[in-house]
C-alpha positions as semicolon CSV with decimal commas, in nm:
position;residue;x (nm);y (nm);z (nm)
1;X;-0,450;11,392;-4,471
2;X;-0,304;11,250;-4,131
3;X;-0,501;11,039;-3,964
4;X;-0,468;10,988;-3,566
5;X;-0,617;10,652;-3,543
6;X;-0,442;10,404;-3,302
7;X;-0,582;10,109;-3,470
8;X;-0,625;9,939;-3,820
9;X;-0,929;9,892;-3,757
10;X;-1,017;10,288;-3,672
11;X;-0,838;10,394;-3,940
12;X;-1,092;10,161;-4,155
13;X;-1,362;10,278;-3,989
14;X;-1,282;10,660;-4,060
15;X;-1,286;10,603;-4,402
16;X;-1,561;10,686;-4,653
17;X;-1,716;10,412;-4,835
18;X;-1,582;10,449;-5,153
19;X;-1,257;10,438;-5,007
20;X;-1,277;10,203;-4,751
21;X;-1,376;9,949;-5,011
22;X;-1,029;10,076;-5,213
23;X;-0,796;10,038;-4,937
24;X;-0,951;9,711;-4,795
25;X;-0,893;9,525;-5,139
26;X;-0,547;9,687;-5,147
27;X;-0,509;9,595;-4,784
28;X;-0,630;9,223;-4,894
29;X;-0,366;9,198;-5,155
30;X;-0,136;9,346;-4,903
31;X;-0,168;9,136;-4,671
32;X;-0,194;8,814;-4,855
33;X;0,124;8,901;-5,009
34;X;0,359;8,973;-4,726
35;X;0,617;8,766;-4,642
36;X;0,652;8,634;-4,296
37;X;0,803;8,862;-3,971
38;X;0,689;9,171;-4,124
39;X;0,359;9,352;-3,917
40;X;0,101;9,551;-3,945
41;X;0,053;9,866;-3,729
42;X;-0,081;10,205;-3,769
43;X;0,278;10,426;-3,780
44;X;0,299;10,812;-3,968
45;X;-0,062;10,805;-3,995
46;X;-0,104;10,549;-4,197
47;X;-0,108;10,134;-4,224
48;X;0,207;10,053;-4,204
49;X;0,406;9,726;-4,304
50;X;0,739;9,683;-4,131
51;X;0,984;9,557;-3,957
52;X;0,935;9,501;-3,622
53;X;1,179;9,724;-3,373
54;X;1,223;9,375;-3,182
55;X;1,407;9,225;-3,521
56;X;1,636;9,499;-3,618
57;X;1,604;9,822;-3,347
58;X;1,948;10,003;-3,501
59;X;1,760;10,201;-3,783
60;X;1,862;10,576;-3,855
61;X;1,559;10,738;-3,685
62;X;1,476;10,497;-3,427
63;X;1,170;10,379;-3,575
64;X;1,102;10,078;-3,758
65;X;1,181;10,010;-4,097
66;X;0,882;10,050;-4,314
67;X;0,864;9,810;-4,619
68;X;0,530;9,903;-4,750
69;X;0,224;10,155;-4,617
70;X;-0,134;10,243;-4,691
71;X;-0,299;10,572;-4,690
72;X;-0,661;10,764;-4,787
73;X;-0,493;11,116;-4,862
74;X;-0,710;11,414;-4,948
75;X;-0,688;11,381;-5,306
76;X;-0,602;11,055;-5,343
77;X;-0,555;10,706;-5,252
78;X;-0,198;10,578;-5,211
79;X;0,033;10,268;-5,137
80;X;0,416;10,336;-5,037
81;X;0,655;10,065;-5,173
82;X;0,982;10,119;-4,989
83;X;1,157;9,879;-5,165
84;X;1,087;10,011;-5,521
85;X;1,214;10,307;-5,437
86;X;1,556;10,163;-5,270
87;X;1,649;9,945;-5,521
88;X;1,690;10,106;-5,880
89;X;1,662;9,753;-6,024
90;X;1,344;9,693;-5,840
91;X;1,185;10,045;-5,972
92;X;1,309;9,970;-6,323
93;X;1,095;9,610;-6,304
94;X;0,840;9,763;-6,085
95;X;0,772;10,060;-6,389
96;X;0,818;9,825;-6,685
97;X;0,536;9,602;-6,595
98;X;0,313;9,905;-6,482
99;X;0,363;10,062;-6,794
100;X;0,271;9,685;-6,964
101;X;-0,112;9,689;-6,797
102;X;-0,205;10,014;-6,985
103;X;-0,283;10,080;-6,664
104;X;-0,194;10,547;-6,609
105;X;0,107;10,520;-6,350
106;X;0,116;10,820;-6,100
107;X;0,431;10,773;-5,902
108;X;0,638;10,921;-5,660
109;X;0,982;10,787;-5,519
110;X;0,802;10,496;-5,311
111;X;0,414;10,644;-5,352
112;X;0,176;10,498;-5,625
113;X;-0,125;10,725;-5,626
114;X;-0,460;10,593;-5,750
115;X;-0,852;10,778;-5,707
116;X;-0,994;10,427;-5,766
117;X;-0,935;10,080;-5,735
118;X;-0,945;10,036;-6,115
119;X;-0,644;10,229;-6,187
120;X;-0,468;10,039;-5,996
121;X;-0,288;9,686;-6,089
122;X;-0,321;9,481;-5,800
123;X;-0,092;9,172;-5,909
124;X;0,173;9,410;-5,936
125;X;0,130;9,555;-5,615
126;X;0,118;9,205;-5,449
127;X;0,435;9,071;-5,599
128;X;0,650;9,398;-5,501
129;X;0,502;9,307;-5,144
130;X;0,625;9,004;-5,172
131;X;0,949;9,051;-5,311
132;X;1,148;9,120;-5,004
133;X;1,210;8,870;-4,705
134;X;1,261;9,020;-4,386
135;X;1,597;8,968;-4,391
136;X;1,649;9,107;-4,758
137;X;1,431;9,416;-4,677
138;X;1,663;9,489;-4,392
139;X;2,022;9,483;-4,584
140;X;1,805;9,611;-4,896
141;X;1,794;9,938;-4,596
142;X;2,128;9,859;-4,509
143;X;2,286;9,905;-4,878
144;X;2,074;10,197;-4,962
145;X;2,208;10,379;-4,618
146;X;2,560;10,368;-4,704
């Protein structure tokens, strides 16, 4: 489920309440969470974390690099964590101490999907936010490219 909002704040707005309580306390932790240089904008339907094209414009596609996203999908909730998915050592942490809240994991490559907030460990989430630096996140990109 796409959405075509142009702004945070529309996307939030589309949302049903149930979600829209979800993904703001996801967005909170988000948010609180990411390291410095990195924005927020609406990109692939979604809220989007990333790089700014200013800071590093020579990515594969020609869009910015996304470190994290946000989305209210038609069957579930989800948060994208790029750099789980690039870095194996990353995922292997990122799984371990999922799998040590007894909290049920449902994972893609960079997805976690959750129907409510509750299934979801929000600590975690924050400190794979955090993990990256702008700088790292970029030759974190840079390594998995090549």
């Amino acid at each position: 489920m796409r959405s075509n909002a142009a702004t945070v704040e529309q996307y939030l707005s589309e949302l049903p309440g149930d979600r829209l309580v979800a993904i703001e306390a996801v967005r909170e932790v988000i948010l609180h969470n990411l390291p410095e240089g990195f924005e927020e904008v609406m990109n692939w339907g979604m809220i989007t974390y990333q790089v700014p094209s200013s800071r590093y414009p020579d990515t594969y596609n020609k869009k910015p690099l996304m470190m994290a996203a946000l989305a209210s999908q038609k069957n579930h909730m989800a948060v994208y964590l790029t750099g789980v998915y690039a870095d194996e050592v990353s995922r292997s942490k990122f799984q371990a101490a999922y799998e040590a809240t007894g909290k049920r994991m449902d994972m893609g490559q960079s997805c976690v999907r959750f129907r409510s907030l509750d299934e979801l460990p929000l600590d975690l989430i924050g400190e794979a936010v955090a993990e990256y630096s702008v700088d790292e996140f970029i030759a974190l990109s840079n390594r998995a490219r090549s």
